[in-house]
C-alpha positions as CSV (number, residue, x, y, z in Angstrom):
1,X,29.5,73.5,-20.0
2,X,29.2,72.7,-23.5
3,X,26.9,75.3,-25.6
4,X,26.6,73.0,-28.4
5,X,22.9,72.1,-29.5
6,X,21.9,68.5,-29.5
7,X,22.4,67.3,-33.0
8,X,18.8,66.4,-33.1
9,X,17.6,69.8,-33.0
10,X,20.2,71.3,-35.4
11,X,18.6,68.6,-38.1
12,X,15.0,69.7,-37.5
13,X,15.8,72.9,-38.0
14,X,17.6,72.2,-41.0
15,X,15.1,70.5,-42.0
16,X,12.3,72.8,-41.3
17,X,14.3,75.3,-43.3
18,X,14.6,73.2,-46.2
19,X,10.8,72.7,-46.4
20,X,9.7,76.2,-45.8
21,X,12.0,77.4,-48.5
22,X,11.1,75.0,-51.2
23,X,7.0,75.1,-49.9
24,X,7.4,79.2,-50.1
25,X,7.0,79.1,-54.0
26,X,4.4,76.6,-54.5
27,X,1.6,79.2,-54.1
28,X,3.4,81.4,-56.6
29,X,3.3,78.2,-59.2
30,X,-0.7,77.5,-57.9
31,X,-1.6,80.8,-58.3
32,X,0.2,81.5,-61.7
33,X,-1.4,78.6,-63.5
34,X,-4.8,79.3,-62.0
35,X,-4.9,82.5,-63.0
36,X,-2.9,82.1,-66.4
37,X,-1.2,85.4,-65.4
38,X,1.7,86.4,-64.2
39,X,2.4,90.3,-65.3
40,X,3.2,91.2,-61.4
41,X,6.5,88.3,-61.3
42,X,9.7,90.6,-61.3
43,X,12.1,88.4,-63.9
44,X,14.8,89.9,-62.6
45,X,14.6,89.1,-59.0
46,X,14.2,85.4,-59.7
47,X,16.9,85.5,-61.8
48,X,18.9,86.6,-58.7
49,X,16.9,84.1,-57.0
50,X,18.1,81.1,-59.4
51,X,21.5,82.6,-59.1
52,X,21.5,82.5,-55.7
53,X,20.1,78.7,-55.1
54,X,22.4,77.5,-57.6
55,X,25.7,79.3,-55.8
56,X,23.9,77.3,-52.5
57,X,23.8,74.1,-54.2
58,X,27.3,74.1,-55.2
59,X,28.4,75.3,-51.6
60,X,26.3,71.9,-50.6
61,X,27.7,69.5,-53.1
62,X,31.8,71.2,-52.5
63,X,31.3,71.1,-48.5
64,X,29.4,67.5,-49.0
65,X,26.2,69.2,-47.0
66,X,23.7,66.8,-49.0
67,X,20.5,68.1,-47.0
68,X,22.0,71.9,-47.9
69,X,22.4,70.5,-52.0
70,X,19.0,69.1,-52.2
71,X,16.8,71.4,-50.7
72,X,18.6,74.1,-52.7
73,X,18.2,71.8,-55.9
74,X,14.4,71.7,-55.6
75,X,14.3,75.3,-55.1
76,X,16.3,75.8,-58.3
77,X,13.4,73.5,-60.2
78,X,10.4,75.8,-58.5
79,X,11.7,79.2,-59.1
80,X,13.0,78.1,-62.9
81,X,9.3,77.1,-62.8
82,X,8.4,80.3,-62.1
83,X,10.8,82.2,-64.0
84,X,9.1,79.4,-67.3
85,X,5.5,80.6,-66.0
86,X,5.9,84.2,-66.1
87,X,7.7,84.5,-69.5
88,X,4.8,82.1,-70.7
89,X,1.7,84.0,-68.7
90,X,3.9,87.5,-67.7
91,X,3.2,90.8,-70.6
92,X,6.1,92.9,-71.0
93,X,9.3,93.3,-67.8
94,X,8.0,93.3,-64.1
């Protein structure tokens, strides 16, 4: 018996990943520029975070995952966004 998942299923869960990670910081960005503050961001873990998305980018592009690449490559652009946000609207290190 082959234990293999049907291709279809391994793509929508790709995909389903893909969109949850890259919808996960959009209420971070809402909420930021609503409220024109951002004191309670830590810098430092979205530094790690950017770190982290970039190092999965590059593992997508070198291992020609293009779904892995891209999803990773709009996370870099919302958590840079947030990183921008919080040294515009953020008061002193969180």
């Amino acid at each position: 018996m082959d234990s293999t998942a049907p291709v279809w299923l391994i793509n929508a869960f790709g995909v389903a990943a893909g969109l949850c990670s890259m919808a996960s910081f959009v209420p971070q960005i809402v909420k930021i520029w609503r409220e024109r503050c951002a004191t309670g961001v830590s810098v430092r873990m979205y530094i790690i975070t950017i770190i982290g998305f970039c190092c999965w980018t590059i593992y997508g592009i070198l291992s020609s995952a293009w779904p892995v690449a891209a999803a990773n490559g709009v996370c870099i652009v919302l958590t840079v966004t947030i990183l921008v946000l919080r040294l515009r609207f953020g008061e002193g290190q969180a």
